[in-house]
C-alpha positions as CSV (number, residue, x, y, z in Angstrom):
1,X,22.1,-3.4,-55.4
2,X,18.3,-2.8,-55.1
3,X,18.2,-5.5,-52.6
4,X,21.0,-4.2,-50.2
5,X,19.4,-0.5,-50.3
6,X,15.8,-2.8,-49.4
7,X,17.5,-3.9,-46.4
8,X,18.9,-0.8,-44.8
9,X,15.7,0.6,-45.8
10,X,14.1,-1.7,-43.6
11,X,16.9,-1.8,-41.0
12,X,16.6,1.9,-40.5
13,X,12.5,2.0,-40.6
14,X,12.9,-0.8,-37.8
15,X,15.0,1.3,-35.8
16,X,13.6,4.7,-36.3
17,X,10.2,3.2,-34.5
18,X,12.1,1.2,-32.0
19,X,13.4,5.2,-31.2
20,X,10.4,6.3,-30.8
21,X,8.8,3.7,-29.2
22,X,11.6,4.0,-26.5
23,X,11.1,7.9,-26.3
24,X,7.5,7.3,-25.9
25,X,7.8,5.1,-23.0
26,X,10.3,7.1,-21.5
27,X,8.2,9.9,-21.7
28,X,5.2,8.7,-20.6
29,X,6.5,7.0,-17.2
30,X,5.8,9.2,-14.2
31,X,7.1,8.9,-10.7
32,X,4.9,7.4,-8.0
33,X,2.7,9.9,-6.2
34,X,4.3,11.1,-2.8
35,X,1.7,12.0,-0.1
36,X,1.4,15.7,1.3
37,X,2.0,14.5,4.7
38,X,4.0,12.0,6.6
39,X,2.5,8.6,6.8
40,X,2.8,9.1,10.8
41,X,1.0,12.0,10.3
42,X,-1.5,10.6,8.0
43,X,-2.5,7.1,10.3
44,X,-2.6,10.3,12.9
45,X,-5.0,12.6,11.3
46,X,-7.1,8.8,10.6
47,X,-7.8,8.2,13.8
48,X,-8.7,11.6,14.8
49,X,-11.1,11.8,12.3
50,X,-14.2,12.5,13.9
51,X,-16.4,9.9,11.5
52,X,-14.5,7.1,12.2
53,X,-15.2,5.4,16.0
54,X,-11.5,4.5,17.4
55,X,-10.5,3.0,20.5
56,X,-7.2,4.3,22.7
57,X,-4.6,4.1,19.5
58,X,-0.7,3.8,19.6
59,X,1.4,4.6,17.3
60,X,4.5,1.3,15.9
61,X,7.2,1.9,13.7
62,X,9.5,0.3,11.1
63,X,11.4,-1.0,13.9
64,X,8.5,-2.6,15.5
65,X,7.5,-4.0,12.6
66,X,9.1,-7.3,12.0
67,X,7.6,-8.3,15.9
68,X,4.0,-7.3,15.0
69,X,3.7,-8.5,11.4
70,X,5.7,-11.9,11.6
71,X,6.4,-13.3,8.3
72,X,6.4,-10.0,6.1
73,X,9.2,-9.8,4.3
74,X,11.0,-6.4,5.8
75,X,13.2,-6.2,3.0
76,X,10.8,-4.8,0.8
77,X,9.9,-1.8,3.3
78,X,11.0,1.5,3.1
79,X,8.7,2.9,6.0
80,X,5.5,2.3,7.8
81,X,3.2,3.3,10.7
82,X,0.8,1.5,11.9
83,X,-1.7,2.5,14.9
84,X,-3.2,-0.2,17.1
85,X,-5.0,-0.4,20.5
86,X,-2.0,-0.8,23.2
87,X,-3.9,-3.2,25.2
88,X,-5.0,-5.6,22.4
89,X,-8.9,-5.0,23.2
90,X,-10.3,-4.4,19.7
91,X,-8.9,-5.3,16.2
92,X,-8.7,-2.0,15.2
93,X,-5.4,-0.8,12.9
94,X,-4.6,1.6,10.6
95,X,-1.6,1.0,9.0
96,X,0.5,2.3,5.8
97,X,3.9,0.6,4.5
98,X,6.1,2.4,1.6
99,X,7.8,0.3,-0.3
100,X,11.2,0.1,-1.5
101,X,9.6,-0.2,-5.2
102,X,6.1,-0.8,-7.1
103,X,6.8,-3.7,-7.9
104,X,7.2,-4.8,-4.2
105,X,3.5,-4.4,-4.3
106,X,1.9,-7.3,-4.5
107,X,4.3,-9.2,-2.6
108,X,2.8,-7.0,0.5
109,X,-0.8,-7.0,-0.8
110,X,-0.6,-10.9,-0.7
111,X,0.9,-10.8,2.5
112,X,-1.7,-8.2,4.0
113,X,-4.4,-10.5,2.8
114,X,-3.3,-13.7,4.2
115,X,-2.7,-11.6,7.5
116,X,-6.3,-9.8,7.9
117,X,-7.9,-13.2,7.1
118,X,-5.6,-14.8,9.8
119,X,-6.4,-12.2,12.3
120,X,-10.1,-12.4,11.6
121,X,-10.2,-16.3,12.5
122,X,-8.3,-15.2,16.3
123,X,-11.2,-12.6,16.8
124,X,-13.9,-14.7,15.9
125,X,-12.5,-16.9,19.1
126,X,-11.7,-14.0,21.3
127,X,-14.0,-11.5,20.9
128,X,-16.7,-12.8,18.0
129,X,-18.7,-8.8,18.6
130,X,-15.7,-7.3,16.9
131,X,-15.6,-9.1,13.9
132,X,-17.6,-7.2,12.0
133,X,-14.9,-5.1,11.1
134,X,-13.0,-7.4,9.1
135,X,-16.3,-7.8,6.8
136,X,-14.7,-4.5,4.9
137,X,-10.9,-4.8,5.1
138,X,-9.2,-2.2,2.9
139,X,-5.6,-3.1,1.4
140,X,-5.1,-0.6,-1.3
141,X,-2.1,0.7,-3.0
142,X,-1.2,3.9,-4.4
143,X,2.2,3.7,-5.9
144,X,4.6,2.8,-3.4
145,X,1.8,3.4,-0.5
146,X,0.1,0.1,0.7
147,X,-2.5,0.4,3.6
148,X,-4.4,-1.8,5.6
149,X,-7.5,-0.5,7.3
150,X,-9.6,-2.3,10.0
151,X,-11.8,-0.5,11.6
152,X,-15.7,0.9,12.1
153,X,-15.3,2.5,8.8
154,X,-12.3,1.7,6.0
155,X,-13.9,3.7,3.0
156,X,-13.3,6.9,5.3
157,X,-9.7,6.0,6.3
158,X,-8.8,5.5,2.6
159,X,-10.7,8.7,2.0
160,X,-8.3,10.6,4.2
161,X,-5.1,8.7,2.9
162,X,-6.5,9.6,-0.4
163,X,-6.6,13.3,0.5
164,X,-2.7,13.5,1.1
165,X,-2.7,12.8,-2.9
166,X,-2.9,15.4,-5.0
């Protein structure tokens, strides 16, 4: 008897934690931040920032994306907008991708990597003076945000991006 009243003892200790273990997590999970802004409007607002130097910027789309970034895996992305120079003069780009999930992340992160460090080796042959700006190549995430900044000055784009998070 006292060994049978042991064992629910224990079975219900074992699931009174595993109860609150699960209301704990479930508690503690929060939804991913959600910018104040548009990501058009943000890679805007980025390149009209007057202390950052940009070049004549245009503005892509999702639905130019899979041209421009062969290779990424479009299934993953929700939305983007990415800015580059129209006429392919500089490497500039400011771009930011939502993701269909967090856990998409790193998938795009890897991706990103591989293609700044690609697109660095095709300046160095066509234009070695702009290279400079792929010494400080930002690819940050913030929840389902990923951006990719090239540019004169990275740490003040992802200041601005960072701004539209509250």
């Amino acid at each position: 008897m006292y060994r049978m009243y042991k064992n629910k003892t224990i079975l219900l200790t074992v699931l009174l934690f595993s109860t609150i273990f699960a209301f704990l997590l479930t508690a503690c999970e929060t939804e991913a931040p959600e910018p104040s802004a548009s990501i058009a409007d943000i890679t805007l607002a980025i390149t009209k920032s007057s202390e950052i130097m940009f070049p004549e910027m245009v503005e892509k789309k999702l639905s130019d994306a899979e041209t421009y970034y062969h290779g990424m895996t479009m299934s993953i992305i929700d939305d983007t907008s990415y800015r580059i120079n129209p006429a392919g003069a500089n490497p500039d780009e400011i771009a930011i991708f939502k993701t269909k999930s967090t856990e998409n992340t790193p998938e795009l992160k890897r991706f990103l990597q591989t293609y700044a460090s690609e697109k660095k080796k095709e300046w160095q042959d066509y234009q070695p003076g702009e290279v400079h700006k792929f010494d400080n190549v930002i690819i940050e995430s913030k929840g389902n945000y990923t951006v990719l900044f090239i540019c004169e000055n990275p740490e003040k784009a992802l200041e601005i991006f960072n701004g539209y998070f509250s």
